[in-house]
C-alpha positions in Angstrom: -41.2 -7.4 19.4 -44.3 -9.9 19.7 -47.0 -9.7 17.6 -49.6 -9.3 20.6 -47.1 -6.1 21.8 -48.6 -4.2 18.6 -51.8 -3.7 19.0 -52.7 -4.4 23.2 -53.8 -0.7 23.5 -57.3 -0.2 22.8 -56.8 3.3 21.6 -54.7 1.8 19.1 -57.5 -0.9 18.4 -59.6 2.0 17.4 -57.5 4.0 15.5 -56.5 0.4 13.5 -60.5 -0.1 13.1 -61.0 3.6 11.9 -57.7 3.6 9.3 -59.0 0.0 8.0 -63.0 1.3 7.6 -61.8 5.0 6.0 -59.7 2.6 3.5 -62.2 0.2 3.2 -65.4 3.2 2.3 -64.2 4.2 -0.8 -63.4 0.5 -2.7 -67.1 -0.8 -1.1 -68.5 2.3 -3.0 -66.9 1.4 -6.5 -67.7 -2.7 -6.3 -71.2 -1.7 -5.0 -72.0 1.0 -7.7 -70.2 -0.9 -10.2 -72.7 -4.4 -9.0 -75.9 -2.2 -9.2 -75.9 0.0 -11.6 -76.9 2.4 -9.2 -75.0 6.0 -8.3 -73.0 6.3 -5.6 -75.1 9.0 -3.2 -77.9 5.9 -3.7 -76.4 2.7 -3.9 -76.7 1.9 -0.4 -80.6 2.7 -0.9 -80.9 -1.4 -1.1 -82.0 -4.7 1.2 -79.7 -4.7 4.0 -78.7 -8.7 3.0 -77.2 -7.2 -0.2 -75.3 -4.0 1.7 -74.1 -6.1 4.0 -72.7 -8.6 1.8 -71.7 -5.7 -0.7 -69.2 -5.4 2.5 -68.5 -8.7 3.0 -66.7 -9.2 -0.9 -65.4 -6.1 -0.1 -63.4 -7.2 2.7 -62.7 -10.6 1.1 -60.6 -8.1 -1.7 -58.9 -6.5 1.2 -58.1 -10.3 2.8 -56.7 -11.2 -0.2 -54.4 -8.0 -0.7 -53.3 -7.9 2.6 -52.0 -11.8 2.1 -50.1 -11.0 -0.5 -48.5 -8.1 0.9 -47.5 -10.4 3.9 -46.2 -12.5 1.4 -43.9 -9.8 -0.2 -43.0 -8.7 3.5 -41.8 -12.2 4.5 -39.9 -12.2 1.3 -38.0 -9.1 2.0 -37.2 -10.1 5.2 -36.1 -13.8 4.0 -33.9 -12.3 1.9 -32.2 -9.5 4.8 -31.9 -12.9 6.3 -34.9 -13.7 9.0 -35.4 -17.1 9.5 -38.1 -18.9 9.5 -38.4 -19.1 13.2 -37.9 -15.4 13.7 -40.2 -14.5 10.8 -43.3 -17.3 12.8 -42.1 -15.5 16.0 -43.3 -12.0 14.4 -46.8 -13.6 13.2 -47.4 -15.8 16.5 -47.0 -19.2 14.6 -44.5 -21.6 14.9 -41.2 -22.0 12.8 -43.1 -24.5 10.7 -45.8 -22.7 10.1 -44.4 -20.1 8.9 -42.8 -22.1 6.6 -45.9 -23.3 5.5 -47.7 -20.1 5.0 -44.6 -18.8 3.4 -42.6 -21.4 1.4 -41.0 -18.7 -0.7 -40.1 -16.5 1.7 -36.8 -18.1 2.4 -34.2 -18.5 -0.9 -33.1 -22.0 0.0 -30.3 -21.6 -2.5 -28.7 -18.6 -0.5 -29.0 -20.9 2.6 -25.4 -21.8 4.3 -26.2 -25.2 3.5 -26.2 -24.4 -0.1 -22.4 -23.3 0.3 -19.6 -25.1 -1.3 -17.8 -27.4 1.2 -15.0 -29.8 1.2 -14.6 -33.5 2.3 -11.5 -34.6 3.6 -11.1 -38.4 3.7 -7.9 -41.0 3.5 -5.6 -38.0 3.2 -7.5 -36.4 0.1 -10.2 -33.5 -0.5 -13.2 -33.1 -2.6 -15.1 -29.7 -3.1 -18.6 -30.0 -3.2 -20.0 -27.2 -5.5 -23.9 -26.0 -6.4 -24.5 -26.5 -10.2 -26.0 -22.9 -10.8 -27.5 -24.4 -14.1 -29.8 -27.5 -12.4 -29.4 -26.4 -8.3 -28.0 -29.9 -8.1 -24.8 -30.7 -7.0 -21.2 -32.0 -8.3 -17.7 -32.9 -6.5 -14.2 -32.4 -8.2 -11.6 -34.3 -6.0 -7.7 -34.5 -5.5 -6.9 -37.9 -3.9 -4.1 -38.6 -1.3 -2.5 -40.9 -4.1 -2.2 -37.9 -6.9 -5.7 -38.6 -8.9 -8.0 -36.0 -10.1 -11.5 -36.6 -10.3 -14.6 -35.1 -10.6 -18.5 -36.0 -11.0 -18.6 -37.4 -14.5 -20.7 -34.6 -17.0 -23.7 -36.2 -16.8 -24.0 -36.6 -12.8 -25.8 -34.2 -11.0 -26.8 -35.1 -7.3 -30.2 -34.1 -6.0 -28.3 -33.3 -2.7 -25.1 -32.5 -1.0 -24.6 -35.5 1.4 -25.2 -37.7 -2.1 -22.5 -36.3 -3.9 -20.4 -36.2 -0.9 -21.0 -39.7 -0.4 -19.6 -40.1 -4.2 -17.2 -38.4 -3.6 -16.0 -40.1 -0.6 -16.0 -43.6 -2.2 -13.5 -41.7 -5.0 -11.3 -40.6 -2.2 -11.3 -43.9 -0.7 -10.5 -45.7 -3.6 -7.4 -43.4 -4.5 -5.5 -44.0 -1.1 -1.4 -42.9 -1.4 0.4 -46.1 -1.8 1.4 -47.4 1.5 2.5 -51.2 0.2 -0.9 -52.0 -0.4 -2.5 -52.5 -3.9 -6.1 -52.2 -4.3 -9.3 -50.0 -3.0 -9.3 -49.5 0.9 -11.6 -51.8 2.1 
């Protein structure tokens, strides 16, 4: 459903306008009366500037509620897993910006991409694995020519394709002996 689909009906503009004032009445009261000193059946007895803008920091309260309820709503549906582009299709922005307006929204670290995977390369296989303590990430390898290896203890890659790359120059290096001696070049 597009955003626009919600609220085309003017009847439903109205009733939208109505729920938000009724909700709006009795927080206006409280930040006005608790401003001026003044009780409630009289604190709109006062310049209509300072009504008016009585309202206006009313609303901005409300603005700044109802952003972090969006917030929490993109969240939940980040985590049911709504992309990005389905989540800016919903608000009537792009795929990038709801990304921007909602970095959070989406756990990068449940992402596919974030999944272990395994290179295969010169008849061997490395697993590339998520370090759960830094979110970096580490290989442990099984060469074609019988040699275990694995990212030394201190190494911790910032992404996947880096420690697939180091793991791929492991794998190369350890080649099964086909009369050859020395690293595949």
């Amino acid at each position: 459903m597009a955003a626009s689909e919600i609220t085309t009906a003017e009847a439903e503009l109205v009733a939208l306008d109505k729920a938000l004032l009724d909700a709006l009445n009795p927080l206006a009261s409280t930040m006005r009366a608790r401003a001026t000193g003044l009780p409630e059946d009289r604190m709109w007895d006062a310049d209509p500037i300072e009504v008016t803008l009585s309202i206006l920091a009313t609303w901005k309260v409300v603005d700044a509620e109802v952003k972090r309820l969006t917030a929490i709503a993109a969240k939940t549906a980040g985590s049911y897993g709504a992309s990005y582009e389905q989540m800016g299709t919903a608000w009537g922005i792009t795929r990038q910006g709801a990304r921007k307006k909602w970095p959070d929204a989406i756990d990068r670290s449940a992402t596919a991409d974030a999944e272990a995977s395994v290179v295969e390369l010169c008849g061997g296989t490395a697993e590339l694995l998520r370090d759960p303590s830094s979110g970096g990430w580490r290989w442990t390898g099984h060469a074609a020519d019988g040699t275990r290896g694995e990212a030394d203890g201190a190494s911790c890659y910032a992404t996947k394709e880096e420690a697939a790359a180091h793991a791929g120059a492991f794998l190369s290096e350890h080649v099964a002996d086909r009369g050859r001696s020395g690293p595949v070049r």
